[in-house]
N, CA and C atoms as a LAMMPS dump frame, in Angstrom:
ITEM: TIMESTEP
0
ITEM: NUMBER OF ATOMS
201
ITEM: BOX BOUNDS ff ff ff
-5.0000000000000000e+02 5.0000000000000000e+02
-5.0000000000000000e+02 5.0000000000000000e+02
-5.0000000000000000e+02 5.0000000000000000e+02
ITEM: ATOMS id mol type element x y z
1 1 1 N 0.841 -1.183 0
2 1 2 C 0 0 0
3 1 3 C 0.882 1.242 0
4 2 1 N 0.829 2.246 -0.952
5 2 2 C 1.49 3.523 -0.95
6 2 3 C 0.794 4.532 0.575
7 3 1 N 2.021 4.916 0.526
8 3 2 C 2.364 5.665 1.892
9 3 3 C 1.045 6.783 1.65
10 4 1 N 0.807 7.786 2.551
11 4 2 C 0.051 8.804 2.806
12 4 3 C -1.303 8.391 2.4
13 5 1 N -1.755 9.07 1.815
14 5 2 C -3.277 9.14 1.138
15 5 3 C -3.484 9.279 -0.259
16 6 1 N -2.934 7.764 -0.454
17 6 2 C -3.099 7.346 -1.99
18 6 3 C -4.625 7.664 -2.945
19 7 1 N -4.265 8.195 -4.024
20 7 2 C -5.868 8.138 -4.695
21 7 3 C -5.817 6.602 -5.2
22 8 1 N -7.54 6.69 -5.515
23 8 2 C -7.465 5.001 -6.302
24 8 3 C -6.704 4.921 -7.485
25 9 1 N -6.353 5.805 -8.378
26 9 2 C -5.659 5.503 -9.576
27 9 3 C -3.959 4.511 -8.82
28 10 1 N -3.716 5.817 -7.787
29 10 2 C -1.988 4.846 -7.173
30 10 3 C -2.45 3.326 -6.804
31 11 1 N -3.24 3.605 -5.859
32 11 2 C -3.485 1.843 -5.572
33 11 3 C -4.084 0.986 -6.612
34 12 1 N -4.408 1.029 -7.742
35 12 2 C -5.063 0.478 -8.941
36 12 3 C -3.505 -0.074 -9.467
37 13 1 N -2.744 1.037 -9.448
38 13 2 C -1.629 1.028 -10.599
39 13 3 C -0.308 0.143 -9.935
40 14 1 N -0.886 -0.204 -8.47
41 14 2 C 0.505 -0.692 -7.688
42 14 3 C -0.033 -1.66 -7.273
43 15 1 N -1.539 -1.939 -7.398
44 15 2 C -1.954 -3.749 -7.17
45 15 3 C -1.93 -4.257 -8.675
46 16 1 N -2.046 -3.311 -10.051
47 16 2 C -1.277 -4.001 -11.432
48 16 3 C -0.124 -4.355 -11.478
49 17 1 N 0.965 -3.651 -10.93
50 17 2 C 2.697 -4.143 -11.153
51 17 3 C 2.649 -4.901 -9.876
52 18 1 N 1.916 -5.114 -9.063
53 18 2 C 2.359 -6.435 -8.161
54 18 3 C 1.716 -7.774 -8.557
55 19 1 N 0.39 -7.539 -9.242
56 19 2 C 0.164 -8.441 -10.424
57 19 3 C 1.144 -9.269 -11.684
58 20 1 N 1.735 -8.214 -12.097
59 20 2 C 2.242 -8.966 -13.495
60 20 3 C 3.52 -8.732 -12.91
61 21 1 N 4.289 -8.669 -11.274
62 21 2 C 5.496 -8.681 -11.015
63 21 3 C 6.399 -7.994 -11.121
64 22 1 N 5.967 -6.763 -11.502
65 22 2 C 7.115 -5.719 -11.665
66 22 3 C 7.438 -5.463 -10.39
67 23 1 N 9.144 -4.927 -10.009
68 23 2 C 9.093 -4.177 -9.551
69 23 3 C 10.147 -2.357 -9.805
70 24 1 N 10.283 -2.11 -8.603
71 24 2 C 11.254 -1.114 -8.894
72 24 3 C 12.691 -1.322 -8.763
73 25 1 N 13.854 -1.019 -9.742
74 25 2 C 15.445 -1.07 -8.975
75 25 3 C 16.248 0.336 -9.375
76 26 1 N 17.151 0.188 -8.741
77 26 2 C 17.82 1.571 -8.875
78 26 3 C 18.987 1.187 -8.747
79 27 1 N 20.148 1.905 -9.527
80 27 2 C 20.943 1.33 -10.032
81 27 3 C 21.974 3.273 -9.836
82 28 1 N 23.318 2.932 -9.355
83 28 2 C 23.842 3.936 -9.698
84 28 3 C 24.971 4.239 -11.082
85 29 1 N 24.676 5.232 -12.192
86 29 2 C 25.221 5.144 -13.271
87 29 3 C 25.973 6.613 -13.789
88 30 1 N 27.459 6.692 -14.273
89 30 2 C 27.528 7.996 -14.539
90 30 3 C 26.738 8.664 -15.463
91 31 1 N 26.849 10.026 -14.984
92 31 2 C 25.657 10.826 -15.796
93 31 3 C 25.699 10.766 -16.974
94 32 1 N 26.89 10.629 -17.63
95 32 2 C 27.272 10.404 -19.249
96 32 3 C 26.907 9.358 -20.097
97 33 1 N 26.568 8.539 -19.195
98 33 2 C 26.188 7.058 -19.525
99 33 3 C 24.345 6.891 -19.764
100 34 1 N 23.851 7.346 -18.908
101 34 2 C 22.58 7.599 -18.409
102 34 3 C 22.088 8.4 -19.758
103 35 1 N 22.936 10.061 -19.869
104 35 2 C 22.024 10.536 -20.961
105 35 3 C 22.551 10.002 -22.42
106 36 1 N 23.734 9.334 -22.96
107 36 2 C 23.769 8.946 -24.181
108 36 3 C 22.901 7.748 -24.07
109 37 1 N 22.546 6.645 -23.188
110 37 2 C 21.853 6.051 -23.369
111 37 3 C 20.312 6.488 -23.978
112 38 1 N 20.118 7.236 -22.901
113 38 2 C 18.385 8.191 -23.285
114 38 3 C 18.638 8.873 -25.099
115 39 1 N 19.485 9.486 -25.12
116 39 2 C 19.801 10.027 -26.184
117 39 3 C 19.749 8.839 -27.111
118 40 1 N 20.178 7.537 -27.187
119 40 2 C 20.443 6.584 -28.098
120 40 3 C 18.705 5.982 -28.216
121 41 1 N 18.297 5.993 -26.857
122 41 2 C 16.669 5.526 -27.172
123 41 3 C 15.442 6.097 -27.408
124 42 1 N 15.948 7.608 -27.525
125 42 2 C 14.929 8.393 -28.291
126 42 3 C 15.355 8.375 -29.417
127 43 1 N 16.826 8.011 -30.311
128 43 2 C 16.812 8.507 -31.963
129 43 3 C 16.053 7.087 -32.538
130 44 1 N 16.5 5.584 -31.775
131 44 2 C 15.941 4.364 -32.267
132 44 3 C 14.361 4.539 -32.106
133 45 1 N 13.961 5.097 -31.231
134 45 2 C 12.094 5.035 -30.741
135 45 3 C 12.043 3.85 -29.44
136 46 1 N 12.723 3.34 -28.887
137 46 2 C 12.358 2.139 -27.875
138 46 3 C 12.576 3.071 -26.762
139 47 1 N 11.683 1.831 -25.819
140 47 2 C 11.532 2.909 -24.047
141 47 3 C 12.908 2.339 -23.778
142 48 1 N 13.351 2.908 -22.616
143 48 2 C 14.072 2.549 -21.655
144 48 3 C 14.066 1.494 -21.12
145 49 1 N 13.154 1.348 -20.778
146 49 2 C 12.91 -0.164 -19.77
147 49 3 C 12.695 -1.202 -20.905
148 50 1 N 12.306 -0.916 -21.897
149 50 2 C 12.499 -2.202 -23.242
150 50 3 C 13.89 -2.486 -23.187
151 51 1 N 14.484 -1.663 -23.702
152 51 2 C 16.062 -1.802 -24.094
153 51 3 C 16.718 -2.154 -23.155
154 52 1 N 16.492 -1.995 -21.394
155 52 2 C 17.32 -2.536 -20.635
156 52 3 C 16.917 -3.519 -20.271
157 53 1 N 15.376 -4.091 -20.563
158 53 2 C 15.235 -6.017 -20.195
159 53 3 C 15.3 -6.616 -21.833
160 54 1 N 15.575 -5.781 -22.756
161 54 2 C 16.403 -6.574 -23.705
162 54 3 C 17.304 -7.261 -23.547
163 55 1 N 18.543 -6.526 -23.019
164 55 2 C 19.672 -6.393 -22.749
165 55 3 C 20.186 -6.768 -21.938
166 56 1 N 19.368 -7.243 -20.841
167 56 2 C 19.467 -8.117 -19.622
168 56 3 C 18.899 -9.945 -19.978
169 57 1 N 17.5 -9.89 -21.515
170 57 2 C 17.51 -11.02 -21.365
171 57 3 C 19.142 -11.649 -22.098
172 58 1 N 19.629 -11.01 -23.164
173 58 2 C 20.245 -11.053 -23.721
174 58 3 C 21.834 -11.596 -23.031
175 59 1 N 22.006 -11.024 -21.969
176 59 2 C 22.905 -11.396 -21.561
177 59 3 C 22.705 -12.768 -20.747
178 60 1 N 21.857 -12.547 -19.705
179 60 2 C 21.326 -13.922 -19.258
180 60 3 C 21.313 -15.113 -19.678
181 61 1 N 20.989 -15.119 -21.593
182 61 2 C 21.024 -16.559 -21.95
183 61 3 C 22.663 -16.171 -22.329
184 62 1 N 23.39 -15.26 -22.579
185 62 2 C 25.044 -16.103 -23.125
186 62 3 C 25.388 -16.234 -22.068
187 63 1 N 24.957 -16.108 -20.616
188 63 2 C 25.808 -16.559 -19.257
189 63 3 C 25.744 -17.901 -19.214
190 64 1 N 24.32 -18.187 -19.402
191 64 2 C 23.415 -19.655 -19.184
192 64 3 C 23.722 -20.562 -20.212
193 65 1 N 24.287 -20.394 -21.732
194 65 2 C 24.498 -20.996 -22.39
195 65 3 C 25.889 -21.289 -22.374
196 66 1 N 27.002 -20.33 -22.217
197 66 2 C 28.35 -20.609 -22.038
198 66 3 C 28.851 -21.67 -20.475
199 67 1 N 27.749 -21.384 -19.71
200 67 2 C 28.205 -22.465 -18.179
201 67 3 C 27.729 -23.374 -18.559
C-alpha cells in the first residue's frame, strides 16, 4: 500500500505491477552514460525499460548458455 493518502488511480496502478510482477530497482550510473543512453533511445524510438530487459535477457542466456 502507498504511503500517505493514496488516490485510487496509485493503488489500482501498484496492485497491477504487483500483479504482473514488476518491480522497482535503482541502479547507480555515470551521468554520461545515463544521458547517451536516453539520447540513443529516443533517436531508435524504444523505451528505456524495453532496451534494458532486452539487454538483460540477452545477456542472461550467453551466461546460461556458455556455463
Amino acid at each position: 500500500m502507498p504511503k500517505g493518502s493514496p488516490n485510487a488511480q496509485t493503488i489500482a496502478t501498484e496492485k497491477y505491477q504487483k500483479k504482473v510482477g514488476y518491480i522497482s530497482k535503482s541502479y547507480k550510473l555515470k551521468r554520461e552514460l545515463v544521458e547517451q543512453f536516453e539520447d540513443a533511445c529516443m533517436r531508435a524510438d524504444v523505451s528505456q525499460a524495453g532496451k534494458i530487459s532486452e539487454l538483460m535477457k540477452s545477456f542472461i542466456e550467453e551466461v546460461n548458455t556458455t556455463k
